[in-house]
PASE-160131 format. One record per residue (C-alpha): residue in one letter; x, y, z. Coordinates in steps of 0.05 Angstrom, whole numbers, plus 5000, padded with zeros to 4 digits. Each point is the difference from the previous one (the first is absolute). Layout:
<titis>
AXYZ
...
</titis>
This chain:
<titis>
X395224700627
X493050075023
X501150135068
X505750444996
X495250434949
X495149935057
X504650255052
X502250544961
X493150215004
X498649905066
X505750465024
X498450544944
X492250025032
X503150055067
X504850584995
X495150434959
X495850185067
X506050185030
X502350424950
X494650344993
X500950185075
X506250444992
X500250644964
X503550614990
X496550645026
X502550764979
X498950615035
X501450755030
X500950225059
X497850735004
X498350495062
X493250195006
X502050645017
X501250254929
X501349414955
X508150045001
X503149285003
X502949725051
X507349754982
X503849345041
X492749835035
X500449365028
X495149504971
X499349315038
X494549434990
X496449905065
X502349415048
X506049834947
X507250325007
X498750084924
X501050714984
X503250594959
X500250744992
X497050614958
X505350264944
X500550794996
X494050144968
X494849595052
X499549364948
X501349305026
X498249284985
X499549315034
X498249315004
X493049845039
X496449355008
X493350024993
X496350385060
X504750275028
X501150675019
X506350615001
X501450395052
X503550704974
X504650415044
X503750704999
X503650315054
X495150635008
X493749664985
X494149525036
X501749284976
X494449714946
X498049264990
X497049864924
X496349464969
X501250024931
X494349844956
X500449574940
X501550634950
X508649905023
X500750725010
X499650475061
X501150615020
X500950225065
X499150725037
X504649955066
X496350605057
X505750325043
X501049745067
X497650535053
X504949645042
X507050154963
X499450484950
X504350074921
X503750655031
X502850275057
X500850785014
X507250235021
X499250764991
X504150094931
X497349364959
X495749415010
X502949385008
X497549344976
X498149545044
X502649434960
X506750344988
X501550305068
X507749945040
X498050355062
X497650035064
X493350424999
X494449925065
X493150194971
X493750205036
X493549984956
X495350595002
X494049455038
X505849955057
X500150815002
X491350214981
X497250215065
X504849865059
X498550345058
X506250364996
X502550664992
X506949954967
X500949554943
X506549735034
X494649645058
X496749684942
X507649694977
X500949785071
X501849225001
X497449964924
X507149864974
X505649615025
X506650305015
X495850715015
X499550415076
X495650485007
X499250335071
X497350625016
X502950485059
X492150295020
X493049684995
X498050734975
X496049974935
X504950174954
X506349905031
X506849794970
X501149294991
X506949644998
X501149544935
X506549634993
X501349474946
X504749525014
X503050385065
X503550605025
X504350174937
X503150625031
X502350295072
X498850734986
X496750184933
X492949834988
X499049205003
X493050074974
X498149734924
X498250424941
X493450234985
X496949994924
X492750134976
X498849884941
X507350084974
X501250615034
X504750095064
X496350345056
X501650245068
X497649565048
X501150255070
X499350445058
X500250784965
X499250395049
X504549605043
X494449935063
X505949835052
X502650664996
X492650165018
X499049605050
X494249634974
X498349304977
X503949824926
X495350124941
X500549674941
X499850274922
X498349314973
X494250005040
X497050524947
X499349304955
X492849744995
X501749265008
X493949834953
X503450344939
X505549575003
X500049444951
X506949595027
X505450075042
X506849754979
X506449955037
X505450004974
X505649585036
X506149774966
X505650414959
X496649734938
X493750355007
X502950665042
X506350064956
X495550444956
X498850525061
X508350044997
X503050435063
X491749975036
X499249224994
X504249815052
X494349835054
X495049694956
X495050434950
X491849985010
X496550104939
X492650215007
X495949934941
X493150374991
X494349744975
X498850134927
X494350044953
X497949304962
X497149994919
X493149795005
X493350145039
X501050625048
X498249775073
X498450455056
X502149855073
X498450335061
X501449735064
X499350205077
X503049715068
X499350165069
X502749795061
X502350015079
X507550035033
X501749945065
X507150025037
X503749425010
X503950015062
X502549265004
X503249765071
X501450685022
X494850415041
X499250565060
X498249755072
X492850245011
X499550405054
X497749535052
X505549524973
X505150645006
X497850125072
X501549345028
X506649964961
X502150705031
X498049925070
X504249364996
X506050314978
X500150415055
X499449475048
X505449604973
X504550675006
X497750035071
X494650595011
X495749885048
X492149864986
X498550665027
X505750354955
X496149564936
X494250195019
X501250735002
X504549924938
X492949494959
X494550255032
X494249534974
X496950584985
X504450054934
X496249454966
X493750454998
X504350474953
X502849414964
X499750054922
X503149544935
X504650544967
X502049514943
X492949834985
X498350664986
X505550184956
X497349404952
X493149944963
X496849494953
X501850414929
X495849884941
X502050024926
X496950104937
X501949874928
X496350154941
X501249964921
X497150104934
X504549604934
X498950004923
X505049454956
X498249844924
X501350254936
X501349754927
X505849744960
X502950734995
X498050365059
X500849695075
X497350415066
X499849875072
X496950555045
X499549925076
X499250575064
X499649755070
X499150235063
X503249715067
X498850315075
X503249525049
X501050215072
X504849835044
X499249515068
X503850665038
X494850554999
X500950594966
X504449684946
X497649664929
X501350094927
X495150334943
X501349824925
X497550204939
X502749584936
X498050104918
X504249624944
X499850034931
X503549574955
X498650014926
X503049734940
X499350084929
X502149644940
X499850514944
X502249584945
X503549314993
X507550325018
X498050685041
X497549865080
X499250495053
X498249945070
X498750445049
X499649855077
X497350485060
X500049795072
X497750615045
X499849895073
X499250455065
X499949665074
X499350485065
X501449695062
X499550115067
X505649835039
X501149785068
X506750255035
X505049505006
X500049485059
X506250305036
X496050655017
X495950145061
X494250314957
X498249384969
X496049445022
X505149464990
X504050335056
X496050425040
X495249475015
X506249675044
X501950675024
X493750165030
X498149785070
X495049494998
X495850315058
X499950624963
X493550194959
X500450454940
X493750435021
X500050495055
X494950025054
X495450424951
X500149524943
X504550424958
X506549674982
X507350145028
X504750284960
X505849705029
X503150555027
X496650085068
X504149895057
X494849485027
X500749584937
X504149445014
X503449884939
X508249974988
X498250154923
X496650675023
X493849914939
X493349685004
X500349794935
X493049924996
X500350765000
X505650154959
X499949484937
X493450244976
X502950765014
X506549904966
X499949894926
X505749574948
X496849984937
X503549664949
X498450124918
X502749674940
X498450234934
X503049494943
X499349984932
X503349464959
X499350004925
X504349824937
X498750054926
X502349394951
X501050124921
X502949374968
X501049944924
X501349244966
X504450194939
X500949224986
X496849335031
X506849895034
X500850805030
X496050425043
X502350705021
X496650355061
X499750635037
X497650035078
X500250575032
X497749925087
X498650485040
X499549855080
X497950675036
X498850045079
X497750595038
X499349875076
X497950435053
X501049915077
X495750525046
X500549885082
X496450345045
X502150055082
X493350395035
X504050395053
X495649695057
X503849314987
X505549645031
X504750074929
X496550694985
X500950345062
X506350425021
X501550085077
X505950424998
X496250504959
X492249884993
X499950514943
X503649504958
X494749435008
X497649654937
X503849844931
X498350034924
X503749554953
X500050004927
X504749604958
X498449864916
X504949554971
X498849884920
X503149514965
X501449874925
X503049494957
X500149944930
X502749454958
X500649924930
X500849224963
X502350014924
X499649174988
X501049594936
X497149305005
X498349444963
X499049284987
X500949594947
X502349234971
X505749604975
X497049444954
X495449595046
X504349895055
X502950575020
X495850675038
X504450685014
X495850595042
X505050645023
X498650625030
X504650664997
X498550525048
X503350765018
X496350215070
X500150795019
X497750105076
X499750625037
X498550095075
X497850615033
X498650185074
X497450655019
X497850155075
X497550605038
X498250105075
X498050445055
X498850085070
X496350515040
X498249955082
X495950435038
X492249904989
X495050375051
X491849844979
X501049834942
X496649424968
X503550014935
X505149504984
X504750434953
X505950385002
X497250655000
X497849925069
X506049895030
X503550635045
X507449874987
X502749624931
X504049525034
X504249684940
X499949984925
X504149494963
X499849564926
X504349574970
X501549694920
X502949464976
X501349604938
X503249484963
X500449744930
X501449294964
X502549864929
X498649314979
X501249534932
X497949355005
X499649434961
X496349295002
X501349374950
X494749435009
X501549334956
X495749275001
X501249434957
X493149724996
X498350285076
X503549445021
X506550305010
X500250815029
X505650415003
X499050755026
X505650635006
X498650675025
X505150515011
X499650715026
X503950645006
X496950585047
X504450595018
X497350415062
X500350675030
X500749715063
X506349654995
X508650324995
X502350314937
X504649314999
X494249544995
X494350324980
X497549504949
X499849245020
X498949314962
X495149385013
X498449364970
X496449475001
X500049364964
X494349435010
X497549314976
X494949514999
X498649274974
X493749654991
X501649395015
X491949794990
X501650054923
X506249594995
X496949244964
X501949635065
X494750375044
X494449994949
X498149195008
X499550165076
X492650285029
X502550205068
X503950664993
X496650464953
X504450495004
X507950185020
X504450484989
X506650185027
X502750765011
X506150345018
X502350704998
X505950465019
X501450745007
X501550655022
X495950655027
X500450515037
X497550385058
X500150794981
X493550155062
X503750335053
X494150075047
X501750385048
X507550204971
X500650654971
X499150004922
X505750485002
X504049595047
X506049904943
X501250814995
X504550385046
X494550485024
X498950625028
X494950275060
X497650654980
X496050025071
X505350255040
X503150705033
X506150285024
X500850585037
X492250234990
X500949954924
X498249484948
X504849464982
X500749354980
X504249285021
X501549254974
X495049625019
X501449304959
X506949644976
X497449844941
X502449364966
X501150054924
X501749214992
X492649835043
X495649594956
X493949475001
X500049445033
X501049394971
X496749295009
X501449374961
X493949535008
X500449274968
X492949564996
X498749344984
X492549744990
X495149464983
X493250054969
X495249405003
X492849734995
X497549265007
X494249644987
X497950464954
X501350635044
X496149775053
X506950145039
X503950524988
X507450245031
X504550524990
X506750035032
X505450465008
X506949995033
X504350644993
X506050275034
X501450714989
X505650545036
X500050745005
X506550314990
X502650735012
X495850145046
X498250775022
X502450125056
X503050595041
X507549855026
X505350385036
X504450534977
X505250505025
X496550515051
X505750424961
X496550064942
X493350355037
X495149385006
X501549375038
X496549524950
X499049964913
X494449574975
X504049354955
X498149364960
X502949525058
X497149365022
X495249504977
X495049595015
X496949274980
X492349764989
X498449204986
X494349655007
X495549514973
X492350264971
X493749444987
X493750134965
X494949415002
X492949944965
X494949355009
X494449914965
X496749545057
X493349924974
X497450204927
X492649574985
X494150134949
X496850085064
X502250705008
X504449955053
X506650145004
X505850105055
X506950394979
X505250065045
X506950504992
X506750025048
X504550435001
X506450035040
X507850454997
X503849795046
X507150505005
X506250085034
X503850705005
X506650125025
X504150584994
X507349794967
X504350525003
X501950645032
X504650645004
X505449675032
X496149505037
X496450485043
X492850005018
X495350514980
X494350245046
X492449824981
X494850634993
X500049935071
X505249825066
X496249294997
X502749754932
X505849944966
X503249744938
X505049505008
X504949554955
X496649274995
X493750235033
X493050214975
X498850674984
X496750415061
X501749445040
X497450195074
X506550235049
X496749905062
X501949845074
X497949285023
X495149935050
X500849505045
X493950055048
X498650185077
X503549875062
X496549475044
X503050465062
X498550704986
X495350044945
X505850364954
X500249954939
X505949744962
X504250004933
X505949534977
X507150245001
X506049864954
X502449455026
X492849555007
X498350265075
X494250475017
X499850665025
X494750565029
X504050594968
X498150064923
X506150514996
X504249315014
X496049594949
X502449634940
X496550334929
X499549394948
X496149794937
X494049755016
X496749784942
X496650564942
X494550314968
X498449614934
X496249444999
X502949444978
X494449624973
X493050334963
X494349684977
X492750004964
X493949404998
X494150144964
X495049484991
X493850244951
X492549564996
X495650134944
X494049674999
X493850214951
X502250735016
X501950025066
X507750155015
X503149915065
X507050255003
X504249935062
X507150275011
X504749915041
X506650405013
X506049965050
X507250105006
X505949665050
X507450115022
X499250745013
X500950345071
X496050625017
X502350475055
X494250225040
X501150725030
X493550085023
X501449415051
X504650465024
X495450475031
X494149625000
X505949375044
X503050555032
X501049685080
X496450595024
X504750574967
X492850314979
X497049795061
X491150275000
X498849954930
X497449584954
X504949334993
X500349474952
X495749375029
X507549624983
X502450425067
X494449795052
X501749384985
X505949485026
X503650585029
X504949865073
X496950115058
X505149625056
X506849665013
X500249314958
X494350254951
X502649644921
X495750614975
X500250254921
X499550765021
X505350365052
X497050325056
X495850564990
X502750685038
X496950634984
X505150364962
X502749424961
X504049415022
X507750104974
X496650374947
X499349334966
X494950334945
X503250524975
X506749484986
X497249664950
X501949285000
X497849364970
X494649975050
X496050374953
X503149694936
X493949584976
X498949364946
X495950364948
X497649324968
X491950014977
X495849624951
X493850514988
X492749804978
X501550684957
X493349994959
X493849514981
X495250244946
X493049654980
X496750214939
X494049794962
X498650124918
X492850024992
X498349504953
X499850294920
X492249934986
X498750435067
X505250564974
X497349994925
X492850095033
X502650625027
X503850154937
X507250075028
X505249584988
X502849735056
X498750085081
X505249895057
X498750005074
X505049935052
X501749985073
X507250085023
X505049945070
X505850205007
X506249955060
X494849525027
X503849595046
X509049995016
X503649465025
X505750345038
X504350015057
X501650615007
X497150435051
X498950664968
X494550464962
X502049494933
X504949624975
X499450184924
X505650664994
X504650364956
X507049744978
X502450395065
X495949485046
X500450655058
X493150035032
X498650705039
X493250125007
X498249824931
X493750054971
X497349374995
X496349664932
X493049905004
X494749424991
X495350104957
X493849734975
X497850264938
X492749854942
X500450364922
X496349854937
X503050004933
X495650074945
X501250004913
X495350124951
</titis>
């Protein structure tokens, strides 16, 4: 009895230690922003799969041993490890994570994070602050998967091609939707610079990139369903940055910089290099060295001069900026004016802009808001003509004999027009660009006014009214002592004036009712209700007048004879009602549905109203119980999403195109009268394009790594296109919804944390990558439809603007000829008796983005790295500048001096050269100029350095940024022209190339 007493003892002493090393600890979890709880945080005990989760008001509790510690987690928020202390109870306050903020802008709403169904890209305003670029599309470039953006011109300014996902139509506009700050803007070419002849220009390049807070695209039907009939090719949501409660800080900042051209593998012969390669053409085509001599004198090369050279400069840019942000609990303000003068690489060209924002809100009481947001903006821009003209650097440099100087024998310059001028352009544009004026000016102001009234917790109504106004001005100038200003038939009628205004206007009006609110614990319901008024008007006015004599006055008035005064309007108008139901069951479980009604002016009376949908969800799968004991995967969630939009942008189409109209320009018999001009088509309407998207969201070891995946499928149906009719009825073609299209692809988005110490240092790294495929599906009957130009077409089962080209097939060893493949797989030297056939396309089939980021006791190294494959580019400049002599004495691509026949049995890359041309096997272009347009691009590296805090509060400021950036530093390419980065079109003709740049600026808060 004793000694099982004693036992009992013994065991009763031995479990009271460990008893007393297990105990139940209680706590919150909170956000340190402003005290709410956090609901369904995850809390887990540190080196133990022991864990559990936050209920809906922040409070949790859990089982520790003795010394050990909890690590707290929220999707939103920085990670926190706690020791608790012998008291039991904690409370913790989470800080967001910088990385992957609670919200996400989508024009209309914000959507949670937590909660979200869709597909959404987003660029951070650190990725956007100070890039050395003009248009705030450059700055998206290679920043998010599944995204192109190419740009036509290296002029500051100039229009840059975004698609999302693909080519989503053949003839109406492919490009996305533009939306600051929830209002729908015009982002384009307004005064329609083709028509001018000049290089594009670009109204989103009135956007100061350093006002911009994020950039959000908007991919999948789930997130553009609420952009109806205008989300069809993807929806870019630019959000401004707004005023923050608390301490107002004051930025000002300042960056300047260097450009110079980029010219890649392509380059003029110099004129020693030119010599040698002429002389031996004529030998090969039998002169004798007498006749060469006499033909070259070596008295040329004392003449000799580097045309393209000349035309180029090393630009300079500047970029200043002055910021306010702060505010209180009630009343929020952020103030900012910049100033931006970047030139451009071709001389005589660059871009001016002026920038002030305002956005300010106020809380008036705890149910009344208003907000109020002002974005003025005015760029003036100097435009170079485009590259297919004579009078502009990019092709008179080639069309200038490179023996010729531009200065006379007194020093003064040529004009071009002297007989002894050797130029087939006719223009020293040394003379004439700085003589001959294209001023661009865009004058925007984008504003909006937000009154929103809580009547209960669960319902807000709101009132936006948007205004986006545009008034642009074009003014050219031709001096009448110019090639383009001056008038041989009648010298009288030498030198132009033109003047063309275009202004723009469109209102829109929102009337929402929104809200939020909770079904016991469990259940969370947000919705939004929206009725969207938007009005469109285009007014334009221009005149001509030639015929200027000593004048130096670059207006109208000076002009002899009015040569031509003409305007245009336009207009269109939507009518929208949409509606958006959001439901989670704990945030585990997300279920979204969106549908839309917009009627349009531009549409037939039988369809003028159209329907779209959209219906999304997500899982969390990191919240179900058997994830929680596992420490790998931090965080995973699945997505999917289907639905409808539309495409309503008809780009270049007509807005009237459905009416039968009438052309009130014409005469008969030497009186006034008018004639159909259009069908009309009262059954025309949007088209259509289902898109379905599946997705995965996840982090691991503690979001060290993070991935986002999407694969989507989507098709374009009724597409607009023109097709046959009746020559009976008056017109030989009516503008339908026939064909359709199909986009798939596969999109990646990868993050590493590499290296994160006490030390300070720390290495990120991000990937992106969008891979697509395009093919057009159906036709009108099957047939093909010509491309924009007699080198594409459109063709069942193939790519759209898939190049229709003639196959090269090399030289003849015998004769130096050159030759083309026929038909039936043999070769030929006629290109009249040459096979046309698909030769590959324009898109690229694969895009990209690396980023790897250093930090290391405030230095920052950033280095980026951007590049795109599958695509073919069609060089036409080869195809003067590779010409086998058809512009025999003037400048030549190096490409042609080089490898070219010479004798019988020569395996040579380049027929023989003849003067004249050989077979004229330039101008039949062929796949000998069709090019791989593949490149991976060291597109920008940026070092910084944050002087330390104690230095900064000596000076009493608040913080202190330095920097030093590159950018275009180095290309990886095979292809042989100017550069390989271009437009969706992939047509190079004298374009003007991008620049490098190397650029220093200073940020500075206090």
């Amino acid at each position: 009895m004793k000694h099982t007493l004693l036992l009992w003892l013994l065991m009763a002493i031995s479990v009271v230690p460990a008893l007393a090393q297990t105990r139940t600890i209680t706590g919150k979890v909170t956000d340190s922003k402003d005290g709410a709880a956090v609901p369904y945080a995850t809390i887990r005990i540190n080196g133990t799969n022991k864990g559990t989760a936050t209920d809906r008001n922040g409070n949790f509790s859990i089982e520790i041993s003795s010394g050990q510690t909890i690590v707290i987690s929220s999707v939103g928020f920085a990670s926190k490890s706690v020791k608790p202390d012998e008291s039991g109870s904690v409370t913790v306050a989470l800080s967001p994570d910088n990385t992957l903020t609670e919200y996400i802008a989508t024009g209309y709403v914000n959507t949670s994070r937590v909660k979200k169904v869709s597909a959404v890209a987003e660029v951070s305003a650190e990725k956007l602050a100070n890039t050395p670029f003009v248009d705030i599309n450059q700055a998206l470039q290679g920043q998010a998967a599944g995204v192109f953006v190419g740009g036509a011109s290296g002029q500051p300014g100039a229009i840059q091609n975004v698609r999302i996902r693909g080519i989503g139509s053949i003839s109406a506009n492919a490009a996305p939707l533009y939306v600051i700050d929830g209002i729908i803007v015009d982002g384009r070419d307004v005064q329609n610079t083709g028509n001018l002849s000049l290089q594009s220009n670009d109204l989103l390049a009135n956007l100061n990139p350093n006002d911009v807070e994020s950039i959000n695209v908007l991919k999948d039907a789930s997130a553009t369903a609420m952009y109806g009939s205008r989300g069809a090719n993807g929806v870019i949501v630019i959000t401004t940055k707004k005023g923050k409660a608390g301490v107002t800080t004051f930025g000002a900042r300042a960056q300047y910089g260097s450009y110079k051209p980029s010219f890649g593998k392509s380059g003029l012969l110099s004129p020693a290099e030119s010599y040698a390669y002429n002389r031996d053409v004529l030998a090969i085509n039998g002169y004798t060295p007498a006749e060469i001599d006499e033909e070259f004198p070596a008295s040329l090369l004392a003449t000799g001069f580097n045309w393209r050279d000349a035309g180029f400069r090393t630009a300079h840019m500047q970029d200043y900026g002055i910021s306010a942000s702060g505010g209180n609990e009630k009343t929020k303000l952020y103030l900012s004016a910049g100033y931006n003068d970047q030139e451009g690489t071709l001389i005589n060209s660059g871009l001016k802009r002026y920038t002030v924002i305002s956005n300010i809100s106020q809380k008036v009481n705890d149910r009344l808001d208003v907000a109020m947001n002002l974005n003025l903006s005015q760029t003036n821009s100097s435009s170079a003509m485009g590259g297919n003209f004579y009078s502009s650097p990019l092709l008179g440099a080639f069309f200038v004999s490179p023996f010729q100087s531009p200065y006379k024998p007194d020093g003064s310059l040529y004009t071009g027009l002297e007989p002894d001028f050797n130029a087939a352009s006719g223009d020293n544009f040394l003379y004439s660009v700085y003589r001959n004026d294209k001023g661009l000016t865009n004058l925007r102001g984008l504003g909006s006014v937000t009154v929103s009234y809580r009547i209960f917790n669960w319902l807000k109504i709101q009132e936006k009214a948007n205004i986006d106004m545009v008034n642009s001005e074009a003014n050219l100038f031709y001096d009448p002592t110019t090639g383009d200003g001056y008038n041989a038939a009648d010298p009288l009628k030498s030198g132009s004036v033109y003047n063309q205004n275009v202004r723009n206007s469109t209102l829109t009006n929102q009337l929402s009712l929104s809200g939020d609110f909770n079904i016991g614990e469990d259940h969370q319901i947000d919705y939004l209700a929206l009725t969207e008024y938007n009005r469109f008007k285009s007014r334009s006015f221009n005149a001509e007048g030639i015929g200027i004599i000593g004048s130096k006055l670059k207006v109208l008035d000076i002009t002899a004879t009015p040569q031509s005064v003409g305007g245009n309007a336009t207009e269109y108008t939507f009518l929208s009602y949409m509606g958006q139901l959001n439901y989670s069951f704990r945030r585990k479980y997300n279920l979204s549905l969106g549908i839309r009604t917009d009627g349009s002016s531009r549409f037939g009376a039988n369809n003028r109203f159209g329907t779209f949908f959209s219906v999304g969800g997500s899982w969390r799968l990191i919240e179900e119980d058997f994830l929680r004991s596992q420490k790998v995967i931090s965080d995973l969630k699945l997505r999917a999403s289907y639905g409808q939009t539309g495409n309503a942008d008809f780009g270049s189409i007509d807005n009237f195109v459905a009416r039968a109209l009438y052309d009130y320009g014409t005469s008969y018999n030497g009186a006034p009268g008018n004639a159909p001009n259009t069908i009309g088509n009262v059954d025309l309407t949007w088209e259509k394009n289902k898109s379905f998207n599946i997705g995965v969201d996840a982090a691991f070891l503690d979001g060290a790594i993070s991935a986002t995946i999407d694969v989507y499928k989507r098709n374009t149906d009724g597409l607009l296109l023109n097709t046959p009719v009746s020559s009976t009825s008056g017109f030989t073609s009516q503008m339908t919804n026939i064909g359709s299209l199909e986009n798939k692809g596969i999109e990646a988005l990868i993050t590493t944390r590499n290296f994160d110490n006490s030390d300070g240092f720390s290495w990120r790294t991000e990937f992106n990558m969008g891979m697509n495929r395009n093919k057009v599906t159906s036709l009108f009957m099957g047939r093909d439809v010509a491309g924009a130009n007699s080198t594409q077409l459109h063709r069942e089962g193939q790519p759209v603007q898939s190049w229709y080209l003639n196959e090269w097939a090399g030289v003849d060893p015998e004769n130096g000829d050159p030759l083309w493949y026929t038909a039936d797989g043999k070769t030929t030297n006629n290109i009249n008796l040459a096979e046309r056939r698909i030769m590959g396309n324009s898109q690229p089939k694969f895009t990209g983005g690396l980023t790897n980021t250093f930090e290391y006791k405030g230095i920052g190294l950033s280095v980026f790295f951007y590049g795109v494959t599958g695509n073919k580019i069609l060089n036409r400049t080869r195809i003067l500048g590779d010409s086998d002599g058809a512009y025999f004495g003037y400048g030549y691509d190096k490409l042609s001096a080089q490898n070219y026949w010479k004798k019988q049995g020569d395996n040579a890359e380049r027929p023989k050269p003849i003067p004249g041309g050989n077979k004229n096997a330039n101008s039949a272009v062929s796949t000998r100029y069709l090019e791989d347009g593949s490149f991976l691009r060291l597109k920008n590296v940026n070092l910084s350095y944050t002087l330390p805090a104690k230095w900064v509060k000596a000076a009493k400021l608040s913080s202190v940024k330095l920097y030093a950036q590159a950018a275009n530093i180095a290309t990886w390419t095979g292809y042989t022209g100017w550069d390989p980065e271009q437009d969706i079109s992939a047509m190079e003709f004298f374009r003007y190339p991008p620049a490098k740049s190397i650029t220093f600026g200073a940020n500075i808060n206090f």
